[in-house]
C-alpha angles and dihedrals in degrees: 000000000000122000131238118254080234138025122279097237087056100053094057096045076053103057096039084066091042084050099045090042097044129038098354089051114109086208105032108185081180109093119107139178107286133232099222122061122248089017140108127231129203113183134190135178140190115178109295098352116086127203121209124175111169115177141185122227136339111243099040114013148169132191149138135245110205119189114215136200124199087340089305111113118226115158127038135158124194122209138178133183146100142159125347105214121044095214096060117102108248099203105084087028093058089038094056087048074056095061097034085048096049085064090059101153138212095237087055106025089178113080137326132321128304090250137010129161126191110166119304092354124094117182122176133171122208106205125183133187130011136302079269102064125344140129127201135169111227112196134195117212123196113201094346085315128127097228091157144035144177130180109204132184139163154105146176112333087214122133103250 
């Protein structure tokens, strides 16, 4: 199997601050202008390693994150999902993903935790396999009610 240009457990130190910084910030100073028309781009770096989400839409989206090293990607995971019903307001729906998003773990470098509750909000994430190659579906429910999903999957791009 090939190896990572960085340890494991760097990596994904180094993807719970791109995620923070990036798409789970309140105050993301990380967007840039994107390379891709119609779409929107969040970047981190740390040194060497180099952080890209670019991502299509808002109700409904659908994107990729790539970590790079040395300009060489080798980790990406791609995602789509949104909310389920086009009348809902999108706004505290998309605020409440924030804060589930900000308490993204080590054990689960994806997306937020397995479970949070604030008030009438439930948001969980199934995860399944390894950093190196995994999928999972995370959900938000209002009052009991499924109002957002995503679908994820990725891992290292690496030749085994």
């Amino acid at each position: 199997m090939a190896q990572l240009p960085v340890s494991r457990e760097t990596l994904i130190a180094f993807l719970l601050d791109a995620k923070r910084a990036t798409y789970a910030s309140p105050d993301s100073r990380a967007k840039v202008a994107p390379v891709l028309p119609g779409s929107q781009q969040l970047e981190y770096r740390e040194g060497a390693l180099f952080y890209r989400d670019i991502y299509f839409g808002f109700d409904f989206f659908a994107g990729q994150e790539t970590v790079y090293h040395d300009d060489a990607p080798f980790w990406s995971m791609g995602y789509a999902g949104g909310l389920l019903d086009p009348t809902i307001d999108a706004v505290p729906v998309y605020a409440f993903l924030g804060e589930a998003l900000r308490q993204v773990r080590p054990e689960r470098p994806y997306r937020g935790p397995e479970e949070l509750r604030k008030g009438a909000y439930l948001y969980t994430d199934e995860s399944h396999g390894e950093v190196e190659r995994f999928w999972g579906i995370e959900t938000i429910r209002y009052e009991g009610r499924a109002v957002y999903e995503l679908r994820y999957a990725g891992g290292h791009l690496l030749k085994v």
